[in-house]
Backbone bond lengths (Angstrom), bond angles and torsions (degrees), N, CA, C in turn:
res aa  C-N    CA-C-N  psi(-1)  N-CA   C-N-CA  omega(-1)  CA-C   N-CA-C  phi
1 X - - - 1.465 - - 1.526 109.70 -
2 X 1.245 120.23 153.71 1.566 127.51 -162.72 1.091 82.75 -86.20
3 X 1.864 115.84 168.05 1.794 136.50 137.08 1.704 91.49 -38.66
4 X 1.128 133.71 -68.48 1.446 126.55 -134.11 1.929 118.58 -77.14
5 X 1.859 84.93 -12.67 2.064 109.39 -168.57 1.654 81.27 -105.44
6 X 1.433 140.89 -23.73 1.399 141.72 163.65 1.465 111.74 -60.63
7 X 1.506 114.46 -32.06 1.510 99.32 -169.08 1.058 119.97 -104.63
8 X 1.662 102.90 -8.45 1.218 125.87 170.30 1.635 109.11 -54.52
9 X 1.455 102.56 -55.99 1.192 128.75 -162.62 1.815 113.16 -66.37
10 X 1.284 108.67 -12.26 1.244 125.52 -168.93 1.455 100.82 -102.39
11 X 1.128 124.00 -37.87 1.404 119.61 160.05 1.894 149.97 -71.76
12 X 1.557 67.50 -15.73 1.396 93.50 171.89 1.667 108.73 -85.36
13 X 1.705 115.09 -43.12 1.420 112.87 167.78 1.617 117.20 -50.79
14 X 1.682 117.13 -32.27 1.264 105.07 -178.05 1.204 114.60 -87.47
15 X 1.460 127.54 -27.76 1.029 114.14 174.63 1.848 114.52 -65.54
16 X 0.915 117.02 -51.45 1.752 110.06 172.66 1.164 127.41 -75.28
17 X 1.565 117.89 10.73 1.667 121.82 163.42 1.451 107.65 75.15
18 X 1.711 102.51 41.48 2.001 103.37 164.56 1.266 105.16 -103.51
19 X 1.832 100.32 107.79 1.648 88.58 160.60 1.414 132.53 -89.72
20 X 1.114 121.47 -18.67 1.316 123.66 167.26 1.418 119.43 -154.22
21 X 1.403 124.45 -165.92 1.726 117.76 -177.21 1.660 105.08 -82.01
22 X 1.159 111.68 -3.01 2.185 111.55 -178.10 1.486 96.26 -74.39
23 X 1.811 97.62 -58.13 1.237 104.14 -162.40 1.556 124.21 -14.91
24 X 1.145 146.31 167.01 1.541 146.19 149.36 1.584 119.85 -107.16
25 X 1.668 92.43 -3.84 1.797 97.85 179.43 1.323 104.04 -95.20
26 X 1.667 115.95 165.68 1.268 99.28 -70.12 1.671 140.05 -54.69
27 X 1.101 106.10 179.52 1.556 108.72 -161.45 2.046 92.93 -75.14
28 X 1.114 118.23 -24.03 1.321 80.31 -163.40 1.696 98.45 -108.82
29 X 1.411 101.78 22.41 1.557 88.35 153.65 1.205 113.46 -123.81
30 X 1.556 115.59 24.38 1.448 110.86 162.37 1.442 134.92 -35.17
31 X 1.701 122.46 127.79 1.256 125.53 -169.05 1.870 122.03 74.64
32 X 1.524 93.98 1.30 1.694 79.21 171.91 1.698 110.48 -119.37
33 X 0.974 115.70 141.13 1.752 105.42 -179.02 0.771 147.93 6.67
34 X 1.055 155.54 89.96 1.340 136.75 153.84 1.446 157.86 -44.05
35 X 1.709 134.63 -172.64 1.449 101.72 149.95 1.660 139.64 -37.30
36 X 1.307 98.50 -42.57 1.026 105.60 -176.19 1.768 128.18 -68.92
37 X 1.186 120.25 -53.47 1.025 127.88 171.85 1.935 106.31 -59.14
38 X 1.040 126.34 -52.43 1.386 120.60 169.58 1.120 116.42 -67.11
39 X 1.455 117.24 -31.91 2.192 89.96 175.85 1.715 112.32 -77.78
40 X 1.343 103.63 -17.14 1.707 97.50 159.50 1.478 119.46 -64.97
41 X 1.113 127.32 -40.20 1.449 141.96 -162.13 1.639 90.82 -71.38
42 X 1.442 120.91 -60.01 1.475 106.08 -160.88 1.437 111.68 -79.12
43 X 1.387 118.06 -0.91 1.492 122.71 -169.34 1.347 86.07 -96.49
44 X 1.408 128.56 -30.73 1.685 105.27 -172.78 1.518 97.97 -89.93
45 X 1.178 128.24 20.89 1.664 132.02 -154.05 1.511 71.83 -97.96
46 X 1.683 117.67 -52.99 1.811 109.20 -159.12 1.869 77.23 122.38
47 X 1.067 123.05 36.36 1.521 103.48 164.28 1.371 94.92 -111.05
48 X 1.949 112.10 150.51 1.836 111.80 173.01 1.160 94.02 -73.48
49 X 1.785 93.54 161.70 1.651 116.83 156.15 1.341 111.50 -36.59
50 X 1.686 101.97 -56.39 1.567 96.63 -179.14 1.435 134.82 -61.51
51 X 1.386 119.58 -24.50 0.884 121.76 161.25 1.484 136.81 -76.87
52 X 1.510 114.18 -7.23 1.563 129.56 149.26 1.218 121.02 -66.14
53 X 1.168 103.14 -29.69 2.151 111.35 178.46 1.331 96.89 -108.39
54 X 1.319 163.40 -3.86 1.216 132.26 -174.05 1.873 92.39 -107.03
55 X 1.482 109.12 -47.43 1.711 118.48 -175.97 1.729 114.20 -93.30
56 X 1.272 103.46 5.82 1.996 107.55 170.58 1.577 107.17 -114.76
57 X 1.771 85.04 -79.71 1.926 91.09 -165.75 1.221 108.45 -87.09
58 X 1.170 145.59 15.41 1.569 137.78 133.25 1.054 143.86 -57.42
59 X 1.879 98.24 -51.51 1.256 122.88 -178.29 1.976 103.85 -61.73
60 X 1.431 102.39 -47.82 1.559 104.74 178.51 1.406 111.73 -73.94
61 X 1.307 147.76 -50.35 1.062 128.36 -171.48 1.434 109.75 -66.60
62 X 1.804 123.92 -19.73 1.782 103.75 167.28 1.602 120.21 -54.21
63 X 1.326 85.01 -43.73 1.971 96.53 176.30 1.447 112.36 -27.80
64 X 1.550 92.63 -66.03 1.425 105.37 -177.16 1.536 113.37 -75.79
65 X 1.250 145.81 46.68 1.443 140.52 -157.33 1.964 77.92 -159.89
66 X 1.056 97.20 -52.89 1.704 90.14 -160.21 1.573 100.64 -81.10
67 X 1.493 116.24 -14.19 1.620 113.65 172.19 1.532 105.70 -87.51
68 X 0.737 85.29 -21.51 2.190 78.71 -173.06 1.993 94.63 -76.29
69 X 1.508 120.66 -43.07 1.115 130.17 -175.40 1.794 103.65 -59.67
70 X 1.230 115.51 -36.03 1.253 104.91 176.09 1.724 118.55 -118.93
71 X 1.704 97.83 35.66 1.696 107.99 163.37 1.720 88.98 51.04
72 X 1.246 111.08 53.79 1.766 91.00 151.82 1.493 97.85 -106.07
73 X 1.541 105.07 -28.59 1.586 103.62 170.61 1.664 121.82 -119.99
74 X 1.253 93.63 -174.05 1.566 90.55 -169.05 1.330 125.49 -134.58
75 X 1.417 160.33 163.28 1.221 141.77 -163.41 1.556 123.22 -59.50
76 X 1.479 127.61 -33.92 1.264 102.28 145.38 1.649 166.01 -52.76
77 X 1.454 91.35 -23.73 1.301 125.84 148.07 1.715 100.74 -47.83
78 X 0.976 97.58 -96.03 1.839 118.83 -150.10 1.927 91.27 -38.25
79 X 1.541 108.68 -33.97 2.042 111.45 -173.59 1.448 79.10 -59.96
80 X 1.373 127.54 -88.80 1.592 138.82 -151.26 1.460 86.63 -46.57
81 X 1.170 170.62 -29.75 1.281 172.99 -114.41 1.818 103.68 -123.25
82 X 1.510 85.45 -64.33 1.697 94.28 -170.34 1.396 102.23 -81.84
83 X 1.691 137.41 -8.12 1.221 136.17 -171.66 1.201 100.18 -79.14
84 X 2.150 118.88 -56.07 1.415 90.62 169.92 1.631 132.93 -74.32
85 X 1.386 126.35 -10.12 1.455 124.27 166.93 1.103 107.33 -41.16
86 X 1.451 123.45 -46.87 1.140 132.91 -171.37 1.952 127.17 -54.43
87 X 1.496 82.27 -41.92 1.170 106.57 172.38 1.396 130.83 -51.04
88 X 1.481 93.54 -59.57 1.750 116.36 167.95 1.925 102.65 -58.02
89 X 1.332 109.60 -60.92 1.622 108.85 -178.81 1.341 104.30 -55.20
90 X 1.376 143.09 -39.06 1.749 111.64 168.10 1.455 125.63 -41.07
91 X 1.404 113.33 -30.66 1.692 112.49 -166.96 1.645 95.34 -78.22
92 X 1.417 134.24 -31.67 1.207 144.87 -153.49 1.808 107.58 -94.10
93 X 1.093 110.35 -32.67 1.734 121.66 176.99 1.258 97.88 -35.97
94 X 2.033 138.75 -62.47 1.257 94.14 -147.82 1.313 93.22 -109.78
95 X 1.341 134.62 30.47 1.732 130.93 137.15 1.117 105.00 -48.62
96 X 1.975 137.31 -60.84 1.247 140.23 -165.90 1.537 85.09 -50.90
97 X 1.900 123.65 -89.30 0.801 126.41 -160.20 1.534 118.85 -26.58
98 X 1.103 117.39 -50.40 1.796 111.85 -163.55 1.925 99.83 -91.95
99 X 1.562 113.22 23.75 1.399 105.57 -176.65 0.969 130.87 55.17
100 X 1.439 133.14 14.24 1.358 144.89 153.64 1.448 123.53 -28.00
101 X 1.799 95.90 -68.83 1.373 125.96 171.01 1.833 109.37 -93.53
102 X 1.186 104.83 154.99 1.708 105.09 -167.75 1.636 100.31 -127.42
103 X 1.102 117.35 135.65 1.599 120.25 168.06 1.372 117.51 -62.41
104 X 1.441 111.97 167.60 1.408 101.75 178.81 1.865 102.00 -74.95
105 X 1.765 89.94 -64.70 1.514 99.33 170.05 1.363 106.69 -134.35
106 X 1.883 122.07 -148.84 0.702 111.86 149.95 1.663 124.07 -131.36
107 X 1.247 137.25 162.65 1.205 144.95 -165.61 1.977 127.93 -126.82
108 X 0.945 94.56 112.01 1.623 102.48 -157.10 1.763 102.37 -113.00
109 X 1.488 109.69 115.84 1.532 113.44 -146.15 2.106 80.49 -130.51
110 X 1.663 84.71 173.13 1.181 108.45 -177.76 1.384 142.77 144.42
111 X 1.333 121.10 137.58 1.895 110.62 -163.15 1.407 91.23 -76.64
112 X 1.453 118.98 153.43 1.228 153.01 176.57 1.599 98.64 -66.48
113 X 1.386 110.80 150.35 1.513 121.49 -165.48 1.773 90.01 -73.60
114 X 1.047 118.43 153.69 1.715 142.81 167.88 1.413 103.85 87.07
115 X 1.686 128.72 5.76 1.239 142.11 -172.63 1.531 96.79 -119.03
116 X 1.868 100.25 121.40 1.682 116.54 162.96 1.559 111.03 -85.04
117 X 1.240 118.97 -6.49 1.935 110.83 -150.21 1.891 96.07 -83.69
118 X 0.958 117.07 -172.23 1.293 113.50 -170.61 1.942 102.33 179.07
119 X 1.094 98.57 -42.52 1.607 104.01 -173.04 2.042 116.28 -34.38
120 X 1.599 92.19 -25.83 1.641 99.99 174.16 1.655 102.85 -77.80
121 X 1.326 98.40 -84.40 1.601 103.28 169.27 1.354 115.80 -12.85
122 X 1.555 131.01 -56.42 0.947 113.51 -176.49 1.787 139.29 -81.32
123 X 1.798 102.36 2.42 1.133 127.43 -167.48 1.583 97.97 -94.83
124 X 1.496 120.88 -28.30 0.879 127.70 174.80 1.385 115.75 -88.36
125 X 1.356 118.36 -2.68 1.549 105.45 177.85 1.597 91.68 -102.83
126 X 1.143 124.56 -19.27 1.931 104.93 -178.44 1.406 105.64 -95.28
127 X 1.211 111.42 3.67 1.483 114.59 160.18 1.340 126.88 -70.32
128 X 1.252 124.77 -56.69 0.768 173.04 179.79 1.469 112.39 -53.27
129 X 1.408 100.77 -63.33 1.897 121.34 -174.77 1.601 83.51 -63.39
130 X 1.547 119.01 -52.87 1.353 126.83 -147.33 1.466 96.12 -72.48
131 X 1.681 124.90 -6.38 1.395 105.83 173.52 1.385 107.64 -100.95
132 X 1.020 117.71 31.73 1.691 105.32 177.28 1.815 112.43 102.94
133 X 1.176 123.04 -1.23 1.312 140.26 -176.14 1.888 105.60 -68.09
134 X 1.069 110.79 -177.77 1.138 129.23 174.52 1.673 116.59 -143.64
135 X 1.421 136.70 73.91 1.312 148.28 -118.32 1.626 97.73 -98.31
136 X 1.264 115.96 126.31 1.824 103.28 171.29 1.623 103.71 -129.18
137 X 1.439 104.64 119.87 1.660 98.82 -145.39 1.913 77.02 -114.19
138 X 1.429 101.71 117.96 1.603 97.79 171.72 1.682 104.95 -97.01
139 X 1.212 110.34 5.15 1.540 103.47 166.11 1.410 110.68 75.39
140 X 1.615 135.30 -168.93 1.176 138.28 -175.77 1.241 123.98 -80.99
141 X 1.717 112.61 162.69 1.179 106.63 167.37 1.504 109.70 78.50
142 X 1.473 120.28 31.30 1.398 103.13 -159.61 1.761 105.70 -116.23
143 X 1.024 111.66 138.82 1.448 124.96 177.60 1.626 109.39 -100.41
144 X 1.815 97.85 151.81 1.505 119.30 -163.82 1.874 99.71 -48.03
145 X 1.045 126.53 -51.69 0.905 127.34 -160.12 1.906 108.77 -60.10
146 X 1.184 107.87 -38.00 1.599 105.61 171.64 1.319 98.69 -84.49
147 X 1.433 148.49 -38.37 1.684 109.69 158.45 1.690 124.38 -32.28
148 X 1.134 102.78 -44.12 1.401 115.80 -167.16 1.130 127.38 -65.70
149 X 1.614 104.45 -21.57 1.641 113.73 -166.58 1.731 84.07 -107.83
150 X 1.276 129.27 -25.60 1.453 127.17 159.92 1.171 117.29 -28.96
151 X 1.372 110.23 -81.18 1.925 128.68 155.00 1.125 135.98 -24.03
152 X 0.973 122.18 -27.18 1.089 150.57 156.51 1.170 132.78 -87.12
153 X 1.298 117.24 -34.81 2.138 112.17 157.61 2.153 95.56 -87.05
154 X 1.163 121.15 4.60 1.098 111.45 -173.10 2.057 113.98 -143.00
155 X 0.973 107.79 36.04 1.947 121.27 -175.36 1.649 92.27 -40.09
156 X 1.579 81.26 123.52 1.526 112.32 162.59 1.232 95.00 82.81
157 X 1.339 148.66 5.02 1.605 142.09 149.57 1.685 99.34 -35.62
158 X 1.211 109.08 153.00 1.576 141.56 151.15 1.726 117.51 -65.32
159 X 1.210 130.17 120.83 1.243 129.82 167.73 1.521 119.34 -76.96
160 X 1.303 141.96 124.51 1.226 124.36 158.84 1.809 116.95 -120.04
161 X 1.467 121.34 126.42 1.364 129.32 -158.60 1.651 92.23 -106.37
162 X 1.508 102.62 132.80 1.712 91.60 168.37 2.033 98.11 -137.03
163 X 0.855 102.09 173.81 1.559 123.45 -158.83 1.373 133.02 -162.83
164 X 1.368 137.12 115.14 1.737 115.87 -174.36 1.378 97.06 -116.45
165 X 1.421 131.59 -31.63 1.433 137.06 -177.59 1.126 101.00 -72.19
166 X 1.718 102.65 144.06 1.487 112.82 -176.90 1.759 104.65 -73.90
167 X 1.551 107.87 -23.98 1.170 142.67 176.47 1.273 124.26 -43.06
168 X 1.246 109.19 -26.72 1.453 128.47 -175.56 1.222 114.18 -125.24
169 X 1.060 100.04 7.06 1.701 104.98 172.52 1.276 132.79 -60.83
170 X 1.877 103.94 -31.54 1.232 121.64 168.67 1.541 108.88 -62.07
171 X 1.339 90.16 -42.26 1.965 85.84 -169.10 1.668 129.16 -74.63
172 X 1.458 99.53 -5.48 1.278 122.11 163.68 1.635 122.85 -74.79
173 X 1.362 99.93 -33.11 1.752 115.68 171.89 1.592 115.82 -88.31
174 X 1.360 101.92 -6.96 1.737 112.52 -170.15 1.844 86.08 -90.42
175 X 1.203 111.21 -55.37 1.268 131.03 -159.61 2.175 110.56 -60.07
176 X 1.394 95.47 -44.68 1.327 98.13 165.95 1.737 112.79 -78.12
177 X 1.093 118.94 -25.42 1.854 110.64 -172.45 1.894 79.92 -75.66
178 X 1.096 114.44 -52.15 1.519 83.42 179.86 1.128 145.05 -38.45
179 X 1.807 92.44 -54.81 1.513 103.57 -178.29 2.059 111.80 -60.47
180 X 0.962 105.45 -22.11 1.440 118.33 -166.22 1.678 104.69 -86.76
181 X 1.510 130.40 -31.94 1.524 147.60 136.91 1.387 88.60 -32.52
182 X 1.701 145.41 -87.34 1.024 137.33 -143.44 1.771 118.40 -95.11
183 X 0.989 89.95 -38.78 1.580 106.73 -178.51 1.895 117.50 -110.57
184 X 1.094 115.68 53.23 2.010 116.25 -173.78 1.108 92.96 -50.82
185 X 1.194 160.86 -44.99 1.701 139.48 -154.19 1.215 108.11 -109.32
186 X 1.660 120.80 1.16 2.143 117.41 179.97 2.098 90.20 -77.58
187 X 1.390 86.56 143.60 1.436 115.28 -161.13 1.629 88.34 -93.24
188 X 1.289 115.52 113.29 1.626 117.21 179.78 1.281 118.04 -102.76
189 X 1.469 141.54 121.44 1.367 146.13 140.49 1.024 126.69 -50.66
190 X 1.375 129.32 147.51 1.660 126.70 171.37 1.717 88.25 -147.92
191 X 1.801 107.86 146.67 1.185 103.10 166.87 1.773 89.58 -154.42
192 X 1.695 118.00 -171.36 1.282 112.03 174.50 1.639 103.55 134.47
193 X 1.353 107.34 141.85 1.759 87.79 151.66 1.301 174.30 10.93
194 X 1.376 93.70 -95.81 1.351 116.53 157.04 1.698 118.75 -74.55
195 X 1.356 116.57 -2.06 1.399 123.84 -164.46 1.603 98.78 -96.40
196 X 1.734 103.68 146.02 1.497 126.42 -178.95 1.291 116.94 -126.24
197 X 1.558 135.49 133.22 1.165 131.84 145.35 1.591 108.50 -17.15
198 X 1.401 131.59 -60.17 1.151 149.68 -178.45 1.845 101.93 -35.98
199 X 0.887 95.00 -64.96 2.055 121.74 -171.98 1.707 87.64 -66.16
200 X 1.239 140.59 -52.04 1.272 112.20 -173.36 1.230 115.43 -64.33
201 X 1.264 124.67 -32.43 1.273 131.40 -168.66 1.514 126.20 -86.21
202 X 1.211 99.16 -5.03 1.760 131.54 165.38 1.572 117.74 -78.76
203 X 1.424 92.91 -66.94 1.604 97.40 170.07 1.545 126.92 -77.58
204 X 1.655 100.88 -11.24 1.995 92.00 -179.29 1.155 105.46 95.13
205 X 1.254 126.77 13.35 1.719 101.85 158.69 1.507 124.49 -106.97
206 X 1.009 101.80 162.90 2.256 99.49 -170.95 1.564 124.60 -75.36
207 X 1.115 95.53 7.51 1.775 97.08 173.92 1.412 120.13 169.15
208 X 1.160 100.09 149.62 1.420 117.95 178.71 1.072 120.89 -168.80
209 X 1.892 115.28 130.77 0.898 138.25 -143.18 1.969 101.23 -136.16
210 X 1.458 122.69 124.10 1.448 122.97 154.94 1.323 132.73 -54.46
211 X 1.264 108.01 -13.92 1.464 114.20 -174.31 1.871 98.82 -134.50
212 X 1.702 115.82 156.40 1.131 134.55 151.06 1.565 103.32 -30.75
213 X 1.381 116.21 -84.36 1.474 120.29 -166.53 1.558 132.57 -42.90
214 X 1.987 87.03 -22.81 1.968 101.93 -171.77 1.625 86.34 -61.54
215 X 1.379 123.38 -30.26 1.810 119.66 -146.07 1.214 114.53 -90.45
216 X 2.010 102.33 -28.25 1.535 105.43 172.53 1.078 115.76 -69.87
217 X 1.485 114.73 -33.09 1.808 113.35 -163.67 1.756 91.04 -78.72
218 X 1.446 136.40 -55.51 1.074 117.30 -178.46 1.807 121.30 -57.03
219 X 1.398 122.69 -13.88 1.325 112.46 160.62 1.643 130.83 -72.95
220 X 1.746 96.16 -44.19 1.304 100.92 169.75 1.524 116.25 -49.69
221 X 1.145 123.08 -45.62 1.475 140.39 -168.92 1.926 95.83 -51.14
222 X 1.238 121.24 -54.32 1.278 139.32 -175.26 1.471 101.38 -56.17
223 X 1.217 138.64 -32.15 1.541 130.62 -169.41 1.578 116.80 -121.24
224 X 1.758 94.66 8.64 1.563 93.70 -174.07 1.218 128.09 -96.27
């Protein structure tokens, strides 16, 4: 099989959630490769890192970004999705590490302080990672001040704010006048629930998107 029927093939595992040859998902490619076993295979073929992430695990996790956006799939999908991306991105880590391979940017996510939920946040960070990103997930519960110190071990990162309580809505708008007090030119996300085109444009931040995919295409857009 070529590099080019390999990378094919690697995208196709992420988009249908094969992480490796054990796996049993899905059933009807039970027992044949996975991400995993093929992004080793084409890297010892003589294919780059980059060319495993820009023509494999990119190409598949959009698949899966623009199907979840139009409910052909659904959050179990998109986990089994990002598990094998995931898969393939272990072999690729220490290309990133030794600067081989280059990020697009980077992206610094997280639920708003007085908020436990996460299940969005986290759909959006393997989205996200899976487009070429570099993901810094401070997790829940998070207050302005750890955005800030984010930004600061990381200048010119992307913010992304998530939220499901209407409850916390305030603290999502508290959280950007901060960041915007300290940081006027960091590029802010908001997504969630209870969240509106309307509400970004209230509180001052630059975008917002209902879906994972609205956030990649507006990041990609930013570095292209």
């Amino acid at each position: 099989m070529s590099q080019e029927s390999l990378l094919q093939e690697i995208a196709v595992c992420v988009e249908r959630g094969k992480v490796n040859e054990q796996s049993p998902y899905p059933p009807d490619l039970k027992g044949q490769p996975g991400a995993d076993e093929l992004t080793r295979k084409v890297l010892d073929m003589g294919a780059s890192a980059d060319q495993v992430l820009s023509e494999g695990l990119v190409p598949g996790m959009k698949i899966v970004g623009i199907k979840f956006r139009e409910n052909k799939i659904f959050v179990p999908e998109v986990l089994m999705a990002a598990k094998a991306m995931t898969a393939g991105m272990n072999h690729l880590r220490p290309y990133f590490q030794s600067g081989e391979v280059q990020r697009k940017g980077t992206f610094i996510i997280g639920t708003v302080m007085g908020d436990l939920h996460d299940i969005g946040k986290n759909l959006l960070g393997m989205i996200v990672e899976g487009a070429g990103w570099e993901v810094i997930d401070l997790g829940i519960d998070v207050p302005a001040v750890k955005f800030l110190a984010a930004l600061e071990e990381h200048p010119g990162a992307f913010i992304g704010l998530s939220c499901l309580l209407t409850t916390t809505m305030l603290n999502m708008e508290r959280i950007v006048q901060d960041v915007r007090d300290s940081r006027p030119d960091a590029k802010i996300l908001i997504g969630g629930a209870p969240v509106t085109d309307e509400f970004k444009t209230k509180i001052g931040a630059n975008w917002y998107s209902p879906d994972p995919q609205g956030a990649v295409d507006f990041l990609n857009k930013q570095v292209s």
